[in-house]
Backbone bond lengths (Angstrom), bond angles and torsions (degrees), N, CA, C in turn:
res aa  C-N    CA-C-N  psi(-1)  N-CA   C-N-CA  omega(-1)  CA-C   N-CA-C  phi
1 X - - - 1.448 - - 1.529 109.12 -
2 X 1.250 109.88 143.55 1.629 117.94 -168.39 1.761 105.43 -86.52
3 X 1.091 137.64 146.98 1.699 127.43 -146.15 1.961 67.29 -155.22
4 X 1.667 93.76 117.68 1.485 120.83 -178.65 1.652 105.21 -101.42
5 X 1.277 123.80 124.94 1.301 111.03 172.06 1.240 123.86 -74.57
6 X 1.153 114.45 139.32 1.829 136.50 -165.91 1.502 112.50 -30.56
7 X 1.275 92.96 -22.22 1.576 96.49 -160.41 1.829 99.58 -86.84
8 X 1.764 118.65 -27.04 1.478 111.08 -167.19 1.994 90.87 -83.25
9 X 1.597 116.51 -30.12 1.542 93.30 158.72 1.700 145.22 -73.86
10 X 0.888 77.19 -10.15 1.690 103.08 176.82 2.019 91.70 -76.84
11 X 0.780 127.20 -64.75 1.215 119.43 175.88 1.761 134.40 -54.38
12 X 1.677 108.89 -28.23 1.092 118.08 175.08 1.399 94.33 -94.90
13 X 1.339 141.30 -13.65 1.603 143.95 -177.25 1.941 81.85 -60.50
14 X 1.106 107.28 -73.35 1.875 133.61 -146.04 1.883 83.28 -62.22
15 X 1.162 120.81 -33.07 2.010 99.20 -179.64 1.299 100.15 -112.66
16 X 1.405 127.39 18.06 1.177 117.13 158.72 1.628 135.85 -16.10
17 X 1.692 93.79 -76.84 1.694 114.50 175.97 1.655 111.77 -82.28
18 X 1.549 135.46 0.40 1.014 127.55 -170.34 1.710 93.01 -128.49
19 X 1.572 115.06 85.19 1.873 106.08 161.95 1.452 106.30 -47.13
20 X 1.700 76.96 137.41 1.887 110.28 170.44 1.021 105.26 -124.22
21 X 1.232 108.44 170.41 1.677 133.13 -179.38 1.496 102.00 -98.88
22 X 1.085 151.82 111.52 1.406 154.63 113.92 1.454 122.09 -56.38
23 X 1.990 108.38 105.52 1.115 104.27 161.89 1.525 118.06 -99.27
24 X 1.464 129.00 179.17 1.118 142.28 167.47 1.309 135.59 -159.21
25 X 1.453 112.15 130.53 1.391 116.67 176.47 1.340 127.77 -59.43
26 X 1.259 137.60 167.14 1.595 130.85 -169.99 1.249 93.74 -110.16
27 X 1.687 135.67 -95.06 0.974 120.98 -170.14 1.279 145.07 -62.43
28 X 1.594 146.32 115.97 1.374 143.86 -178.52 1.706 92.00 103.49
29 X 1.241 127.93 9.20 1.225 119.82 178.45 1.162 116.18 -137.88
30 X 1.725 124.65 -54.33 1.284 118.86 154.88 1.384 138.96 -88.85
31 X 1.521 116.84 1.76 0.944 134.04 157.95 1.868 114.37 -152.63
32 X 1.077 124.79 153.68 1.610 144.64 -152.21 1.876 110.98 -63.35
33 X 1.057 93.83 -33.96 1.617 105.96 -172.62 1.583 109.64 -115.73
34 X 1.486 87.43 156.11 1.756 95.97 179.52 1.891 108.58 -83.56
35 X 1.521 133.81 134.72 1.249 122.40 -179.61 1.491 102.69 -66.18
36 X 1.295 128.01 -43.64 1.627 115.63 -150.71 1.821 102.74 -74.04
37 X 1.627 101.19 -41.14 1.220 96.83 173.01 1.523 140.45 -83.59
38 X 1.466 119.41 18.47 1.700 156.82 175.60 1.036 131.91 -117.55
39 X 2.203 102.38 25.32 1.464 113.10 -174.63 1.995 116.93 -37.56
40 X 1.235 135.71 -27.38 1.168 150.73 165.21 1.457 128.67 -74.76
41 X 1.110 107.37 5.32 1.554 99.20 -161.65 1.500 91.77 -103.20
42 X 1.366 139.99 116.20 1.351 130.52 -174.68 1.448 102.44 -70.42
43 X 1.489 113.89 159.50 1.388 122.68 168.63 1.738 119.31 -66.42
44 X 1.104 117.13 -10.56 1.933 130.66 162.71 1.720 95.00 -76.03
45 X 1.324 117.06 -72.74 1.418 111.20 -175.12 1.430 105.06 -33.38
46 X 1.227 98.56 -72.86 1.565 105.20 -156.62 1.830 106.16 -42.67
47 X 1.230 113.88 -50.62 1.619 113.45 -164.91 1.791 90.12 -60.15
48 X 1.431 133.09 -37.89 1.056 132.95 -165.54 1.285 119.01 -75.74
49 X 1.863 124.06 -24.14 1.036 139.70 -158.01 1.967 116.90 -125.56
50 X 1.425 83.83 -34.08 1.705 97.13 -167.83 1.757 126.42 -126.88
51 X 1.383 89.32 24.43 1.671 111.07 -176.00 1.759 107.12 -149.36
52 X 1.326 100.51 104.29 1.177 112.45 -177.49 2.032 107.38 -73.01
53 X 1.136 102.55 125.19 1.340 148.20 -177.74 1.923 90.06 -28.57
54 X 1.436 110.02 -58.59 1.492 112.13 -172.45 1.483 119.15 -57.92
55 X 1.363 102.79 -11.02 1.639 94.44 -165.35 1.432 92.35 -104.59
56 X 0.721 144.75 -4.54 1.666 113.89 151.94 1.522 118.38 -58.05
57 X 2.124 99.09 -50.47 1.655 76.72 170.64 1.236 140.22 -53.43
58 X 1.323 110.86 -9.86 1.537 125.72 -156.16 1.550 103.88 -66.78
59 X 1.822 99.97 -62.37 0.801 121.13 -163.44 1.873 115.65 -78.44
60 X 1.513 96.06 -26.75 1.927 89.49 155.65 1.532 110.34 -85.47
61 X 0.696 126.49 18.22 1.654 122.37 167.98 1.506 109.12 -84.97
62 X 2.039 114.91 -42.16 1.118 131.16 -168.24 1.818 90.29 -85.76
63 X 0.863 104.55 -38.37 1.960 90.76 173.50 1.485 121.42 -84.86
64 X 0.803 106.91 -19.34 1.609 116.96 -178.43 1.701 106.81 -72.09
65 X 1.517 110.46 -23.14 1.368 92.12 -178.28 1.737 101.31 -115.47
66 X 1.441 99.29 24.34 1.720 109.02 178.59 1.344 134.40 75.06
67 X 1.429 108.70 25.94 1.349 121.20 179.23 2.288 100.10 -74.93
68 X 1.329 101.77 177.04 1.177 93.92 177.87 1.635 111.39 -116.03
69 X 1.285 135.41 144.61 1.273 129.48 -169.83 1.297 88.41 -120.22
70 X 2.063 96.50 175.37 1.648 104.72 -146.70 1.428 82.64 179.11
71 X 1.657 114.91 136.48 1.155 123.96 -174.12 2.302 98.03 -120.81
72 X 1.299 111.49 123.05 1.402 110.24 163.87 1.143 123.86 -126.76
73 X 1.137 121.70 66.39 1.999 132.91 168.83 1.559 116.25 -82.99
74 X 1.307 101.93 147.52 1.447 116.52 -179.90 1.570 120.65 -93.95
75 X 1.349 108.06 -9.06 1.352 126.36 174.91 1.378 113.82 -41.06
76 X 1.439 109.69 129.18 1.748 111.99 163.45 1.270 109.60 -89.48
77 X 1.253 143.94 20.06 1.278 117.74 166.65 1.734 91.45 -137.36
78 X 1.537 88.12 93.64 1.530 115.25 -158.91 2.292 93.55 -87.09
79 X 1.122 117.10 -13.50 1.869 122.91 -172.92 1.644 85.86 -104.18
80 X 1.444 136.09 -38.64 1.369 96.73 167.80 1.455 135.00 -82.40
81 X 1.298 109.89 0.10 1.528 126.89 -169.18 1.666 99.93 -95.88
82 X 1.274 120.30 -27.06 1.822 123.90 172.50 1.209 93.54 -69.86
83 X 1.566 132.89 -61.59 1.342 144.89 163.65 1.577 109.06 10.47
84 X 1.870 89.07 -97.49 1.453 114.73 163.58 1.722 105.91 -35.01
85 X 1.115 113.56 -87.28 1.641 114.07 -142.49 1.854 87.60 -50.92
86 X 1.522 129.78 -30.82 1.643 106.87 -177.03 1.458 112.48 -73.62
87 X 1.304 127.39 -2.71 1.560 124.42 -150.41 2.003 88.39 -118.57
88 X 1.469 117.52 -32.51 1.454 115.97 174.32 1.513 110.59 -82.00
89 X 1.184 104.89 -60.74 1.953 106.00 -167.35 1.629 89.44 -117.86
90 X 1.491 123.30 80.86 1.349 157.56 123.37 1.842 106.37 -20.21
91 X 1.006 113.91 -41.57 1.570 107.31 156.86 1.456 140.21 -152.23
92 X 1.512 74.81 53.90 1.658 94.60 154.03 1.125 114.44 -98.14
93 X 1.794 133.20 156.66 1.392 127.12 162.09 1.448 91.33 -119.63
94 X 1.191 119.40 147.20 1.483 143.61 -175.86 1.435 95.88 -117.61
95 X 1.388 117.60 113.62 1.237 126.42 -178.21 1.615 91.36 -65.09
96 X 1.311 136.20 -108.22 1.413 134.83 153.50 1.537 142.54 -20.18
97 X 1.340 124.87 108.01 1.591 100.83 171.78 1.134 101.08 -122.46
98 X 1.644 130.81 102.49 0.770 116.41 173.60 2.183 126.30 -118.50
99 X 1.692 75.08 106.74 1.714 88.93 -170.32 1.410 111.82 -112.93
100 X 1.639 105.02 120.58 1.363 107.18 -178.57 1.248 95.10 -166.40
101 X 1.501 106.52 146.88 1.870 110.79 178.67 1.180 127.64 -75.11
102 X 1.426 133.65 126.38 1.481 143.69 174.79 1.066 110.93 -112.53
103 X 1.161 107.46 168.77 1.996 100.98 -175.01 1.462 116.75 -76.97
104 X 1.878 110.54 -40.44 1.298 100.20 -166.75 1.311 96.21 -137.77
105 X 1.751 118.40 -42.42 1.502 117.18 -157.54 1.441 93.33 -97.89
106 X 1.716 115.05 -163.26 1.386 134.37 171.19 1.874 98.16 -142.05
107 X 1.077 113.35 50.58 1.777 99.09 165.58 1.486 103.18 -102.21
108 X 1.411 122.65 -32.89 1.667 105.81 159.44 1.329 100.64 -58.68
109 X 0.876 170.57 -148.52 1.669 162.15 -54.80 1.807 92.63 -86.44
110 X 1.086 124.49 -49.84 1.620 121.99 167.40 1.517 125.80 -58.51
111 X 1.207 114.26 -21.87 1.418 129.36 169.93 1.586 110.60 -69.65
112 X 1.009 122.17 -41.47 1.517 138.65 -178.40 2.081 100.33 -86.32
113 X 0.997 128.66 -31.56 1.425 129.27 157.21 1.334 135.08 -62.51
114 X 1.438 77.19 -65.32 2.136 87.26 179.74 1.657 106.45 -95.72
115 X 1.443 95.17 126.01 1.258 126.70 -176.59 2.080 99.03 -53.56
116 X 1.627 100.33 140.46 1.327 81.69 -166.87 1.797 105.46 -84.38
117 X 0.957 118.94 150.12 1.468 123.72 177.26 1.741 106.82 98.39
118 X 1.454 113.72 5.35 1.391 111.09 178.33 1.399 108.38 -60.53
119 X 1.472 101.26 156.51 1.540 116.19 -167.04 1.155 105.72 -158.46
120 X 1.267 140.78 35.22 1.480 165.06 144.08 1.391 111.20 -91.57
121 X 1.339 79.47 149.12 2.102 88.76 165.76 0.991 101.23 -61.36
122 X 1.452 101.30 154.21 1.729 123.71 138.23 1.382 133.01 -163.01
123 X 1.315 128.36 139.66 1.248 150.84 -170.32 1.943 118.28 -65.71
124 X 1.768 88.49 121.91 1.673 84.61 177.01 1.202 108.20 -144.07
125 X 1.227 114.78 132.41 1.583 116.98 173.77 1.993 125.15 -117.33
126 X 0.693 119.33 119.00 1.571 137.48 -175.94 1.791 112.48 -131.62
127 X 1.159 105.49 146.14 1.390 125.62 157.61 1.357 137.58 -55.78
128 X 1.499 83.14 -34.30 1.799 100.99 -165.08 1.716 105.08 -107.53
129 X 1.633 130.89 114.33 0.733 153.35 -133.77 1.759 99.15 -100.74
130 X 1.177 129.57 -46.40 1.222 131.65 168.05 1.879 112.71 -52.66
131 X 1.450 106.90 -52.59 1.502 140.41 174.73 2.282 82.77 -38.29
132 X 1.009 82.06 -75.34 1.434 83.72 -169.16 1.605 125.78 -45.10
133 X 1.327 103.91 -67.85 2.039 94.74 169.76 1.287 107.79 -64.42
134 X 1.736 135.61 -14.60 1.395 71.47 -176.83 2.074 97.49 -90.37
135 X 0.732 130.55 2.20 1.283 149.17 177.32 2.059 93.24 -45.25
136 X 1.494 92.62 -71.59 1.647 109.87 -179.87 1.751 85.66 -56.03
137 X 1.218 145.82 -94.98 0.883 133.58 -119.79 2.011 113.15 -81.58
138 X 1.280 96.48 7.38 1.635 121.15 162.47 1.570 113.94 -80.94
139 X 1.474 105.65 -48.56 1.418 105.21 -171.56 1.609 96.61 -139.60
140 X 1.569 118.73 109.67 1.294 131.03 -171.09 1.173 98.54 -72.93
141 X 1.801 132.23 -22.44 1.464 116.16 -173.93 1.777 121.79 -76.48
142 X 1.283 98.38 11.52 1.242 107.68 -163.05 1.448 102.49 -108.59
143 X 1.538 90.71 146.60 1.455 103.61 -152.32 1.934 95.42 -123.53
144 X 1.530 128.75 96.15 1.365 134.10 -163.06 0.989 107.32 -103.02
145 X 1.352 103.98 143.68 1.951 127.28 -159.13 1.542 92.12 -123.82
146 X 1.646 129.24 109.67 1.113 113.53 -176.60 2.184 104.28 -95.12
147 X 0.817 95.31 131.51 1.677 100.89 -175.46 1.075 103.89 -90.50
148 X 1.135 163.00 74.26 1.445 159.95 178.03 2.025 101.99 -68.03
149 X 1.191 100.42 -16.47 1.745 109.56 -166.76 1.390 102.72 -105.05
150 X 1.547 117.56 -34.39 1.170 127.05 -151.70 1.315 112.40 87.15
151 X 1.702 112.75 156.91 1.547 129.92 -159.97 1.776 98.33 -38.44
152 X 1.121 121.88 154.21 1.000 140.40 137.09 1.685 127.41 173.11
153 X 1.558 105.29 -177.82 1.793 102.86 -163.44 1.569 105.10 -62.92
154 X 1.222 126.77 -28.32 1.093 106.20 -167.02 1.505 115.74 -84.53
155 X 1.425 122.07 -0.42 1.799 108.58 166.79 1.307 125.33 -71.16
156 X 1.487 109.44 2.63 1.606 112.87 -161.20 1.770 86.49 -86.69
């Protein structure tokens, strides 16, 4: 059994009664490798090799208490990345997936997420550190988790 430090329940304790939006990036965050550049890596490997085991719990922990999930990748090979995310987190539902290539930012893929006129928090996690402020500095309600490791309990 996977033993979460106090601190990532302590955080899902505190949005318990108030649904949030949790978005998330695909590559370098929910799983280890980049798709475009891992033309070989089958989608079995990968869940077996390049997706750490905790983040499913992670992420049914964040549905289990009814938050809403939301996928924002820039990836062009948007049918192997559905692939992946059905063959790793098998029961998660991702209200949104929205994966499609842009040149640099993600506010189209956030534009299609966040409801317009939202004024609530919400939660985002990515790899890519530029990706992120300007992300924050688009939508101040947003609250960014930088993953440099990829998802896990201990960034909370």
């Amino acid at each position: 059994m996977t033993h979460y430090p106090s601190r990532f329940f302590r955080f899902l304790k505190s949005n318990r009664y108030y649904r949030k939006i949790f978005v998330f990036d695909l590559d370098k965050t929910l799983w280890d490798h980049t798709i475009e550049t891992s033309p070989t890596i089958s989608s079995r490997t990968a869940v077996e090799n390049y997706i750490h085991k905790d983040r499913l719990k992670i992420l049914e922990a964040i549905q289990n208490d009814g938050h809403s999930l939301h996928i924002a990748s820039r990836s062009r090979e948007r049918e192997k990345c559905l692939e992946l995310l059905d063959l790793a987190f098998p029961t998660i539902t991702f209200q949104t997936k929205e994966i499609f290539p842009t040149p640099e930012w993600k506010r189209e893929h956030f534009a299609n997420i966040i409801p317009p006129n939202h004024t609530d928090v919400f939660y985002y996690f990515d790899d890519e550190l530029p990706i992120i402020k300007n992300i924050k500095a688009f939508y101040p309600n947003c609250v960014p988790f930088h993953v440099k490791g990829g998802l896990n309990s201990h960034i909370f």
